[in-house]
C-alpha positions in Angstrom: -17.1 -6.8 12.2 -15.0 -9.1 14.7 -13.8 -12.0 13.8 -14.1 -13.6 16.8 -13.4 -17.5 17.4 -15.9 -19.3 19.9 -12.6 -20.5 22.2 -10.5 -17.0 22.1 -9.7 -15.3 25.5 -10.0 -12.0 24.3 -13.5 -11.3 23.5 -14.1 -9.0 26.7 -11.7 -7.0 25.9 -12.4 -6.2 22.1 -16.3 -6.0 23.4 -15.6 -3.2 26.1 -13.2 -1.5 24.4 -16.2 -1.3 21.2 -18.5 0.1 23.6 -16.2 2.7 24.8 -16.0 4.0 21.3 -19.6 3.8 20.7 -19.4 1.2 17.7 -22.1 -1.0 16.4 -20.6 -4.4 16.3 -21.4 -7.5 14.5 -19.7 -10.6 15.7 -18.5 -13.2 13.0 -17.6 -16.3 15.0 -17.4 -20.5 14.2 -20.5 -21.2 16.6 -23.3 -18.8 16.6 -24.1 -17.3 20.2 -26.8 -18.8 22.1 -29.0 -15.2 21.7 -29.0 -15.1 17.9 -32.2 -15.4 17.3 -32.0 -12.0 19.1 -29.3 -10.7 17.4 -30.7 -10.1 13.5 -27.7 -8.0 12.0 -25.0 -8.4 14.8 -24.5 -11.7 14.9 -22.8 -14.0 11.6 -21.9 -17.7 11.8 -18.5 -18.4 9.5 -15.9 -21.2 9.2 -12.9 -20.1 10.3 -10.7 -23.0 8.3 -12.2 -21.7 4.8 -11.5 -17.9 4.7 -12.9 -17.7 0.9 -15.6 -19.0 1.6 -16.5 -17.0 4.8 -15.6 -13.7 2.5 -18.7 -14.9 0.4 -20.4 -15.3 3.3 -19.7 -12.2 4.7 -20.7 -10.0 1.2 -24.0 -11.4 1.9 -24.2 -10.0 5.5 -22.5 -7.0 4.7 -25.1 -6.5 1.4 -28.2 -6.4 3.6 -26.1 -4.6 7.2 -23.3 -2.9 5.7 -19.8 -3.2 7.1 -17.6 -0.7 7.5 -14.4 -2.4 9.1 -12.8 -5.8 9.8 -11.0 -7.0 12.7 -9.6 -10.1 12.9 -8.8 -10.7 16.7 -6.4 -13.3 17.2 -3.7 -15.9 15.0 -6.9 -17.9 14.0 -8.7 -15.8 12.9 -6.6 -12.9 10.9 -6.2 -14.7 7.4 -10.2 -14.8 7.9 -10.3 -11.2 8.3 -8.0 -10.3 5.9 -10.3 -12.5 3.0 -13.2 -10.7 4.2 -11.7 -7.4 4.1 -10.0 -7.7 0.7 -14.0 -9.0 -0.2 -15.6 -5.9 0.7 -13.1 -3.8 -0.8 -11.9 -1.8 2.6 -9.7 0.7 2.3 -7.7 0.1 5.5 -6.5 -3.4 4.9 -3.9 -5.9 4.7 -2.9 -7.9 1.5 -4.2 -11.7 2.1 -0.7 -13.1 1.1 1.0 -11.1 3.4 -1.5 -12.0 6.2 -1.0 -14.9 5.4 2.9 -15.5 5.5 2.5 -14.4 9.8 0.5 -17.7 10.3 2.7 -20.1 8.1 6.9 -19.8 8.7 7.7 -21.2 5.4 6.1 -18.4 3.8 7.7 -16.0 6.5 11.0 -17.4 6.2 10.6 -17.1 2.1 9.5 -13.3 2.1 12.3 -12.5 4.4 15.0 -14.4 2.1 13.9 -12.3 -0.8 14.4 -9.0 1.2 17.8 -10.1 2.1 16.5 -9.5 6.3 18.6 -11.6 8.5 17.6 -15.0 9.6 18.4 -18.2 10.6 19.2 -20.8 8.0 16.0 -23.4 7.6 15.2 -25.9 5.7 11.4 -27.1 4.9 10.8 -30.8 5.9 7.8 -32.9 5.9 6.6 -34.7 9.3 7.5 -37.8 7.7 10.9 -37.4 6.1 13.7 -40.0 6.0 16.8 -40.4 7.3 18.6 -39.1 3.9 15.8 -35.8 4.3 16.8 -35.3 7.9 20.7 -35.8 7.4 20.4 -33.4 4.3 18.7 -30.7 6.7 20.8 -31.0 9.6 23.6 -30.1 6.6 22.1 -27.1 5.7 21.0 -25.7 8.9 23.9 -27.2 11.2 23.7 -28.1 14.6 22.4 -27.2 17.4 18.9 -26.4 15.5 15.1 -25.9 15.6 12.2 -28.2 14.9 9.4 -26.4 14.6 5.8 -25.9 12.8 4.9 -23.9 10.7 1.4 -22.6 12.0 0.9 -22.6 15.9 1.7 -20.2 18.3 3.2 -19.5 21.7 6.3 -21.4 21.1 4.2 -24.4 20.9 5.7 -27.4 19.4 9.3 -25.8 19.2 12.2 -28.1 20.1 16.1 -27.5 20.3 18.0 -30.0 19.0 21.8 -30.5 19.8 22.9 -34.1 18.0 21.2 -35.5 15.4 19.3 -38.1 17.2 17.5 -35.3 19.0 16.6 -33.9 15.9 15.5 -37.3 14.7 13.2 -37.6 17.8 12.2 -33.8 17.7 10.7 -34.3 14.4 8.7 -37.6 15.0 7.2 -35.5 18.6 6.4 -32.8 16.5 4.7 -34.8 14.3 2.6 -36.8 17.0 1.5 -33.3 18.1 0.5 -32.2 14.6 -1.7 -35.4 14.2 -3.2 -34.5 17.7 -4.2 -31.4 17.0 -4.9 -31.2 13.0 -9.0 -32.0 13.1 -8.9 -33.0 9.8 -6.0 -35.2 9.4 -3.5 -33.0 7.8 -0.5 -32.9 9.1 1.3 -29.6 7.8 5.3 -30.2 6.9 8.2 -28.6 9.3 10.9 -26.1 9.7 14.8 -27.1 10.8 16.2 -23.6 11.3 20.0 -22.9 12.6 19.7 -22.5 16.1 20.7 -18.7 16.9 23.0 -18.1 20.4 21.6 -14.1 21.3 19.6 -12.1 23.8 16.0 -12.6 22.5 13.2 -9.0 22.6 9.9 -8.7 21.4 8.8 -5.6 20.1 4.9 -4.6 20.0 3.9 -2.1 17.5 0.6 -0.2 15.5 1.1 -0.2 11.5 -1.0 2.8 9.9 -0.5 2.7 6.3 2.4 0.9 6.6 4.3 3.4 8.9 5.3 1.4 12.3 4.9 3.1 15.3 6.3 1.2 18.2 4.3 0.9 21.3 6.6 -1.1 23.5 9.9 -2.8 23.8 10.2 -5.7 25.7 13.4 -7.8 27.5 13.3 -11.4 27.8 15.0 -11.5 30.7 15.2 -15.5 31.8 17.5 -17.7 28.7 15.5 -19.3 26.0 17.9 -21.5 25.3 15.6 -24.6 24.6 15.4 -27.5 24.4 11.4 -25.9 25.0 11.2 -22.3 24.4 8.2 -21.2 27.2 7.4 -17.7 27.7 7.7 -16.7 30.9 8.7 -13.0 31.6 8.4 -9.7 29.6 10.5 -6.6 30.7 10.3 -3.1 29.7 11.6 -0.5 29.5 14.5 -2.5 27.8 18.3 -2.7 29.2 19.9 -2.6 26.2 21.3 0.7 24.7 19.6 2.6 22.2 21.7 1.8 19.5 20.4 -1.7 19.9 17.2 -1.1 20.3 17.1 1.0 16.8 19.0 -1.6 15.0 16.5 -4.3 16.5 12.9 -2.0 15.2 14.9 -1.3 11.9 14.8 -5.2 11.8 11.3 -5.3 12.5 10.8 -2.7 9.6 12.3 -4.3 7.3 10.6 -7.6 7.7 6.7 -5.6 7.8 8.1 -4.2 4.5 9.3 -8.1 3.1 5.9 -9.3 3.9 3.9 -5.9 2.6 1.7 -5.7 5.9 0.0 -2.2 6.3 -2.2 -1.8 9.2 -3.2 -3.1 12.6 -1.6 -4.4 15.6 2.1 -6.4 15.0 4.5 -8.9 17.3 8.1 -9.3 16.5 10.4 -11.7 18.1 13.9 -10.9 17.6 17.1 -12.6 18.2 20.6 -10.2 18.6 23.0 -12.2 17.5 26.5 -11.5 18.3 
């Protein structure tokens, strides 16, 4: 089963790649395909913003076409998969709360604090905060820092800050964006996190049973130094010496262990500080 939203990019891809393998696929999705009517036991309609529910919806399906695997394909769809998996009782899956701690930074950030792995210093602040909320952060974190939310991707929405007016006017954009793009009115709180001077890798790996095994290691060679944080080029192999890169995927170990993922596909960020 692919959990598959109706706008993702990567549909071909996961389609082809099934057919090369020879699997029997049944696409979950928010918007049933136009051939459905054609597609009795391949095709399931769920809603994406209430995983619990689509995991009832799926025991159904999977009672009368039986399932024997779960793939969530993208960030909006994962903590779907991961409810839907834990459902049906597979055996290769990932804990829901450590699913869902990747889409949602305060939970990230949380996890990582209690494994002791190295991060920024952040501070949680609602969209709407005062000026005694703000000052208080900016305290915490120092300046420069980073607004950002909690729950979109792609850098989206994340803002460098240098005086405290910018953070004051990072925090009310951020929360025009939020309002923009929340359908149902929510508008999820921020993070404020110290603003950390480094080169900046990403690391692409496979988890099987919780062993990483690291697939590539990429440079960011042009400066993300803000105030917008667009990704633009991804190098590999890396420049830096091995010493780095081990310390960097020992990093990246240590947070997969914080947040007790255990299989599938994973994308780390890191900053080297110093």
């Amino acid at each position: 089963m692919l959990i598959l939203p109706t706008e993702t990019y990567r549909a071909t891809a996961f389609l082809r790649a099934a057919e090369a393998l020879g699997l029997t696929l049944v696409v979950a999705s928010n918007e049933p395909p136009s051939l459905a009517a054609l597609m009795e036991g391949r095709a399931l309609t769920l809603d994406l913003r209430h995983p619990a529910e689509s995991a009832e919806t799926a025991a159904k399906f999977a009672a009368r076409w039986p399932v024997d695997a779960v793939v969530g394909v993208d960030e909006a769809s994962v903590v779907t998969a991961a409810h839907i998996a834990s459902r049906l009782g597979m055996a290769r899956r990932n804990p829901v709360a450590a699913v869902e701690a990747t889409r949602d930074k305060r939970l990230l950030r949380r996890s990582l604090t209690a494994a002791t792995v190295s991060q920024p210093r952040f501070v949680e602040l609602d969209v709407n905060a005062d000026s005694a909320a703000l000052d208080e952060a900016i305290r915490v974190v120092g300046l420069p820092c980073v607004v950002k939310p909690v729950d979109l991707a792609a850098s989206r929405g994340v803002i460098r800050a240098d005086t405290a007016t910018e953070v004051i006017a990072a925090v009310r954009r951020v929360g025009r964006l939020l309002r923009t793009v929340c359908a149902d009115g929510s508008t999820p709180p921020l993070l404020i996190e110290s603003y950390v001077e480094g080169t900046e890798v990403a690391v692409e790996g496979l988890l099987r049973d919780g062993v990483l095994d690291v697939i590539a290691f990429f440079d960011k060679p042009d400066p993300l130094t803000g105030p917008f944080f667009e990704e633009t080029l991804y190098v590999t192999p890396s420049r830096l010496d091995n010493t780095t890169q081990r310390v960097v995927v020992d990093a990246v170990r240590a947070a997969i262990t914080a947040l007790g993922l255990r299989y599938g596909p994973i994308h780390a960020e890191v900053r080297i500080a110093a």
